[in-house]
N, C-alpha and C positions, 0 to 999 in steps of 0.2 A: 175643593170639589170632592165628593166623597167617592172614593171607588166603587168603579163598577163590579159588581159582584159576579165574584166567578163561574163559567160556565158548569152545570154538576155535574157531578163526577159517579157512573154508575158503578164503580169499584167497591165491594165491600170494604176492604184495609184502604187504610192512607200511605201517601208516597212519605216516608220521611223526607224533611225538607233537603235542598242539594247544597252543598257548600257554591258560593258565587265566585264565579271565574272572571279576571280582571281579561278582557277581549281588546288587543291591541288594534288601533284605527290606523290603517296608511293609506293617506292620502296621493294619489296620481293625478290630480288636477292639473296640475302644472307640466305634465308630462303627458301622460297620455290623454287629458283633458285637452288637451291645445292641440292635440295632431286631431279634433273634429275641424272639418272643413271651415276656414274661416275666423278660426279660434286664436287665432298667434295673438299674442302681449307681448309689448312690449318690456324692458327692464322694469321701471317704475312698474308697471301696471304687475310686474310678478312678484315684485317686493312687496309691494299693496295686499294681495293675494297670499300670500307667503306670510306675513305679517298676521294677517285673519283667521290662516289655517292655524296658526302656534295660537291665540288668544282663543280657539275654540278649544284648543286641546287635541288636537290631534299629535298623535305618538310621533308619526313617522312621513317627511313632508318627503316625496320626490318630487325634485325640484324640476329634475329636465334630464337631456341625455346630451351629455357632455362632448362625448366624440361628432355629434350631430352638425354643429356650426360653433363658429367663435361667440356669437350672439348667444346661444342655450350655453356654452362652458362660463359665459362672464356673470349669467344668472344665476346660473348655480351658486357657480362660486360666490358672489355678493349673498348670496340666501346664506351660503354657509357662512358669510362674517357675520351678516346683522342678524338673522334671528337666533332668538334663544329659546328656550323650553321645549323644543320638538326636535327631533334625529333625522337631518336634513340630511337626504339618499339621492344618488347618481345612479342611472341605468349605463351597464357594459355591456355589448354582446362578448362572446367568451377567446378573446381576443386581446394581444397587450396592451395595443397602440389604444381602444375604447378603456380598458381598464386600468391602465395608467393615468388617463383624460380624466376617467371620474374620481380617481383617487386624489389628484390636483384639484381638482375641482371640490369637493366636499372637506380637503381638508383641515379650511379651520375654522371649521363647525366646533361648538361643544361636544354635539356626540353626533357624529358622522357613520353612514351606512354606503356600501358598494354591492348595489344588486346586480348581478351577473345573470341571462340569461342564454339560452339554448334551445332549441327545436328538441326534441325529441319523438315524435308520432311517426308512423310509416310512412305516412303521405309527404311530409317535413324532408324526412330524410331521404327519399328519392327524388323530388322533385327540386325541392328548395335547396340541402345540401347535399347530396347525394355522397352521402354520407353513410359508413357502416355503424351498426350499434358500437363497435367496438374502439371506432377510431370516434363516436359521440363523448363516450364516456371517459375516454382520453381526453378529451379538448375538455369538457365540463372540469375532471380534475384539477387540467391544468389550469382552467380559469381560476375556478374557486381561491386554489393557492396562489395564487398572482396577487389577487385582491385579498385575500387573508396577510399579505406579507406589507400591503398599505394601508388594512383597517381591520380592526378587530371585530366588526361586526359585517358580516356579509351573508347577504340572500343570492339563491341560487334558482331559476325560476327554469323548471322543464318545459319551455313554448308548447303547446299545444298538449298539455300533460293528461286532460281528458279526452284526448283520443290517442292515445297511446297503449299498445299494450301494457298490462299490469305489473305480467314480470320483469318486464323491461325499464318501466317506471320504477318499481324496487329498486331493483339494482343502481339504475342513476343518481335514488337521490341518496339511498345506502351510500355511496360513492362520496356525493356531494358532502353528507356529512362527516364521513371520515377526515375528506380534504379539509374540512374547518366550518361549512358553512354554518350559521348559527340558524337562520329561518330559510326553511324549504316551503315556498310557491307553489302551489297545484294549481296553474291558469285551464279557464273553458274560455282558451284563446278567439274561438268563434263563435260562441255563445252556442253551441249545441245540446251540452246534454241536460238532463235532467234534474230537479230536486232529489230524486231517487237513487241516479244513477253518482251525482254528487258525494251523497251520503255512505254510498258504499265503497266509492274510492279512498274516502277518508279513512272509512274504519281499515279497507282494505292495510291502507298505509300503516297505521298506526296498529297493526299485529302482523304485520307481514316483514316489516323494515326494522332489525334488529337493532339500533340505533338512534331509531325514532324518539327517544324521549330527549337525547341532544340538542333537539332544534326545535323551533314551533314552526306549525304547520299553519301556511298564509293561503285563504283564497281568494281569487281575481276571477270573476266575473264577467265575461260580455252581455247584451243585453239583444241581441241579434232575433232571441226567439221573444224576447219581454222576461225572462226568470233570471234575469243577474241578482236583482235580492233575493229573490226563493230560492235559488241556488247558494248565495253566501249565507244562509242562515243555514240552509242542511248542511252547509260545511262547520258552520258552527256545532250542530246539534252535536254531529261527526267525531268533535273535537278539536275544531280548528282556533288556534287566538290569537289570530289576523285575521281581519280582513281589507282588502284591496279595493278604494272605492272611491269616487269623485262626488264633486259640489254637484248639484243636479242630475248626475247619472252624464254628463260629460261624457265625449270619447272617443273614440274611430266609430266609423258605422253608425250602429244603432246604440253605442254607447256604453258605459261600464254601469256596473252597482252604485245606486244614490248614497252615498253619506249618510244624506238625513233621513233614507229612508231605514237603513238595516242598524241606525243607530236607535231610532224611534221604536222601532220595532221589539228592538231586545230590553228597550228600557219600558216599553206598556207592557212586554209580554214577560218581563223578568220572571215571573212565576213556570214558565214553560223554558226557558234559555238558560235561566239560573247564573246570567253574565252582566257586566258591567260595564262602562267603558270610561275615558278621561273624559269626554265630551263634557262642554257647557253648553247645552240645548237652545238656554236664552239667546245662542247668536246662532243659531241654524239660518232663521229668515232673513237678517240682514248679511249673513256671508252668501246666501243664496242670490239675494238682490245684486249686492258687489259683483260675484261670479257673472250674473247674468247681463248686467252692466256693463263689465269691462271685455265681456268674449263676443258682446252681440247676440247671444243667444237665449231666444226669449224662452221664458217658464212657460208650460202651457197652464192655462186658467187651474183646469183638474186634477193636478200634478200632484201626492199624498204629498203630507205635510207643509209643505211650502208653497205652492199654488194659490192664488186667489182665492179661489172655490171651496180649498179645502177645512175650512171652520164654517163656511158659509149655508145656509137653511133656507131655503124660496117655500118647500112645499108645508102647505096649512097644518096636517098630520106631525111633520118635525118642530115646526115652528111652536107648536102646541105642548109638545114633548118637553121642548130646550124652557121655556118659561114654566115648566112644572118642576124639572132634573135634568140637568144638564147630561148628566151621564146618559140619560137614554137617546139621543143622540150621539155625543161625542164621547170617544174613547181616550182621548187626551186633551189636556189644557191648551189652548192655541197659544195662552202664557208663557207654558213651558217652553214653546219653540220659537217664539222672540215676536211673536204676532201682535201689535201695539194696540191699545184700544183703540186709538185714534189715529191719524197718520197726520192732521193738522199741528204743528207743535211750534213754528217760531214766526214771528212778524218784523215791521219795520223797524219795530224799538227794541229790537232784543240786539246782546251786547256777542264780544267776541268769545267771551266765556262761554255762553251759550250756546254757539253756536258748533264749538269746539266740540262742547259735550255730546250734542246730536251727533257730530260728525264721528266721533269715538263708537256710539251708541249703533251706528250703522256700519259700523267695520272698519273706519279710515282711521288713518292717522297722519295729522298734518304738521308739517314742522311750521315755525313761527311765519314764515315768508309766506307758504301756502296758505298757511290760513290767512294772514293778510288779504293776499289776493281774491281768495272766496267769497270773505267779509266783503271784500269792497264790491265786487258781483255781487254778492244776493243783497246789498245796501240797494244796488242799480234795480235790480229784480224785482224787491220792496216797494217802490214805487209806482213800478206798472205792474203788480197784481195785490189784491187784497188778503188772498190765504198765499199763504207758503207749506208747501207739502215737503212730506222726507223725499218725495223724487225729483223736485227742483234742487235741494242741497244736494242728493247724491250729482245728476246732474252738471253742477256746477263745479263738484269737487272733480270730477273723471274729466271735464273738459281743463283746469288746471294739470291735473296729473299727467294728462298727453303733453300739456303747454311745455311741459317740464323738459320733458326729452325730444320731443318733437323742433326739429333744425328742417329752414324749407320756407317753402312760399304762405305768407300771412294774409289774411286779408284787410285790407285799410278801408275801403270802400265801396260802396257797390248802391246804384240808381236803376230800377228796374221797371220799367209801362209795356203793360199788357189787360186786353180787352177781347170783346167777340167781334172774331171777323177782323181782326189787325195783326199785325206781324209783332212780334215780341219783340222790345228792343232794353236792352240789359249794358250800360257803361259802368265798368268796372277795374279799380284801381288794387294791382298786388304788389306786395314789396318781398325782396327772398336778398338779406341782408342789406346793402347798401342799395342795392337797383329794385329801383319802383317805375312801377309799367300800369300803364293803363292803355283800356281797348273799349271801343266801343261795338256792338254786335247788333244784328238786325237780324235774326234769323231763327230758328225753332218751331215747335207745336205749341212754345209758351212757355213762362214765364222761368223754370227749372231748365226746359231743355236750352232756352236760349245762354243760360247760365251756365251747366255742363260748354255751351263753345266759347263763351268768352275763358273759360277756364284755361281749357286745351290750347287755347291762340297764345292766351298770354306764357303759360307757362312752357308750351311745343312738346307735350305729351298727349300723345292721343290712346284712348282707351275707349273698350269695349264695356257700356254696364250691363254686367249679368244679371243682376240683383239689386232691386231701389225698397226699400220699406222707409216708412215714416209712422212713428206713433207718440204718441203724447206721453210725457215723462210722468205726467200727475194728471190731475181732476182739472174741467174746466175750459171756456175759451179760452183763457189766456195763457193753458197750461207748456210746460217747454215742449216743441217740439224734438224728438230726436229722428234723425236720421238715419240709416243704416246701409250702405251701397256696395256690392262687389263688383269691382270692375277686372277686367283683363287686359294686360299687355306682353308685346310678345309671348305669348302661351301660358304667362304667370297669372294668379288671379291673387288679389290686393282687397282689402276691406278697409272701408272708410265709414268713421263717425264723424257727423256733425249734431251741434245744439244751439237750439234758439228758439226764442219766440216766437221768431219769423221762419215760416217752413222754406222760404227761397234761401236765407242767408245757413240755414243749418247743411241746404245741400251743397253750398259753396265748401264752408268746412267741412263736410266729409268729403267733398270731392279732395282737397287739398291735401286733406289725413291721407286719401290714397295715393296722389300723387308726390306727396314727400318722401313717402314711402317707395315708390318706386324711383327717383331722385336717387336716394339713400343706399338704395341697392347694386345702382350702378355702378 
């Protein structure tokens, strides 16, 4: 595709060109992508994820926040055995007992990181730890060297550092680096301020902090106001070579800075950024898929880069454009970012090689056993439909991956008649290790709700659903249904997936996904 030609330039002299800055990517999917409502994965499903962040290239994975639970320390920690090629990082608050946890936890990474953070704003420090600037900058010290004396790479993150005062911000992170830290953090903890205001804390930083060239300077993004990337690139412009940023904009709230968005961004706009990064762009949309698959959280249609929508042309004027020059249209190759021509790609005669390959192609990686099991699914699958899409494989692989860890009640059977103006009646048989139970039910608004009670009877969990979605995994009648459910029990809320054909039996499975789950917790 030929480049779009630059916008002109009404400057008499030219810019000499700028040398290109290699702009380091650290990933928070795994961490503070999972604290959005609903979000939790499992182990597997973080290896999974974990796995996909390193094969894209990403610098620096945070895996989780170790002091958090035994279940985030064991993730970590497995992240830190198995993967390789990426700086797989623990979050501490500035504290031993957290800082110790991540230090065990990341330690036998090939190259391990220990981010420390801190409050530092006024509002932080009177409300949240009512705390002097003086006994801040003591704790922060002490952190930093705690976690410097377990890992030689450590970040130091001022919580709420865009609304902090400046001088006070200096001196912290002055501070910080003295005590060791290697990257200093500038968070806009609640997505407040501005592209503007972004740009001149950076510069402010980096001639105001006598020290500053010791450490590189990382920005984290909320997305509260919508400018988490417009914000991470003025941090860029700034000087910054981090940045801080999730699979889809993920995250508390209204979210962090997209990945694929501020990575797209500095590689169409290289001529204006004059940066780089490790990214392999070709798997932007299949890690985006993955993410949005495994957290339940769906992409919307219009979403840049990744989106349905986003290569796509309805109006006659574009339509007319794209079959002249592509370029006048689009600003980038949907190529480039892992957008397949087609999405049809395996049938009933294709082999396990094959199948392998797709499944690599869309971000998984299965060992010989899983893939077994797959094959033999989409063998079953093969049969009763005639196209097979990349969202039945995916699919099939995510309902294996839960198979994997998931201990708890299975489904064996289930007989379900319902009609207009009859009572819904659903006999259905569970098994949860050795004891198999079956119940039969007469009861509901039909044929799902009578299913939710045969559920609750047999397994004597009862739960409140907050939240029911069901949408089609691919194209087609016959395409997979998925599921999507959050239920409540005792004050906790639980997310469950189900997949099938059959939209009754897919809510039987996620009802189960949520009820193992609460099982498991007890």
């Amino acid at each position: 595709m030929p480049e779009t030609a630059p916008v002109p330039n009404d400057s008499v002299t030219e810019t000499p060109p700028q040398p290109t800055r290699q702009i380091r990517i650290f990933d928070t999917t795994l961490r503070d992508g999972e604290q959005s409502p609903g979000a939790s994965m499992n182990l597997a499903e973080k290896l999974e994820v974990a796995q996909s962040l390193a094969d894209l290239g990403v610098d620096i994975i945070e895996a989780g926040f170790p002091i958090a639970s035994p279940g985030d320390f064991e993730a970590v920690q497995q992240i830190a055995r198995t993967i390789k090629g990426s700086t797989i990082c623990g979050l501490a608050r500035c504290n031993d007992k957290d800082i110790d946890a991540a230090g065990k936890a990341v330690g036998p990474a090939e190259s391990s990181r220990i981010h420390v953070f801190l409050a530092t704003s006024a509002i932080h420090r009177e409300f949240k730890l009512r705390m002097t600037t003086d006994e801040i900058v003591r704790r922060a010290v002490a952190g930093v060297q705690r976690a410097v004396s377990l890992c030689d790479d450590v970040e130091f993150s001022p919580e709420d550092a865009c609304r902090t005062e400046h001088d006070f911000l200096c001196r912290v992170v002055e501070a910080a680096i003295d005590a060791g830290a290697t990257t200093i953090n500038v968070p806009d903890t609640v997505g407040y301020v501005t592209p503007e205001e972004v740009f001149k804390i950076f510069d402010m930083l980096r001639n105001r902090v006598p020290n500053i060239d010791k450490a590189v300077l990382s920005t984290h993004c909320h997305d509260d106001l919508g400018m988490a990337v417009a914000n991470s690139l003025a941090a860029v412009a700034a000087g910054a070579g981090q940045i801080e940023c999730t699979i889809n904009g993920i995250g508390e709230r209204a979210g962090n800075a997209a990945l694929e968005e501020v990575v797209m961004a500095m590689k169409t706009r290289s001529d204006f950024y004059h940066c780089q990064t490790r990214i392999d762009t070709k798997r932007l949309v299949p890690i985006s898929r993955l993410v949005s698959s495994t957290t339940g959280i769906n992409v919307q249609r219009n979403k840049a880069i990744v989106g349905r929508n986003a290569f796509a042309h309805e109006s006659g004027i574009h339509q007319d454009g794209m079959l002249k020059e592509r370029s006048t249209y689009e600003i980038m190759s949907p190529e480039d970012v892992g957008v397949a021509k087609t999405d049809l790609v395996l049938g009933k005669h294709s082999g396990r090689a094959a199948l392998a390959d797709r499944a690599q192609s869309l971000g998984y990686h299965l060992d010989a056993e899983q893939l077994q099991t797959v094959f033999d699914q989409f063998k079953i699958l093969a049969d009763k439909k005639k196209e097979i899409y990349d969202g039945d494989i995916i699919a099939l692989i995510r309902q294996e991956i839960r198979a994997d860890t998931e201990q708890g009640w299975k489904l064996i059977d289930y007989v379900v008649t319902s009609g207009k103006n009859i009572t819904p009646e659903v006999q259905m048989t569970l098994r949860k290790g050795d004891n198999e139970q079956s119940v039969k039910v007469a009861q509901g608004d039909g044929p799902i709700d009578a299913a939710f009670w045969a559920v609750e009877k047999i397994t004597g969990v009862e739960v409140v659903c907050k939240d029911f979605r069901v949408h089609s995994a691919t194209l087609g009648r016959d395409a997979i249904g998925e599921v999507n459910l959050e239920v409540e029990h005792k004050g906790q809320l639980y997310r469950g997936v189900g997949l099938s054909t059959d939209s009754v039996e897919s809510t039987i499975l996620a009802m189960l996904n949520a009820i193992n789950q609460i099982e498991n917790r007890s």
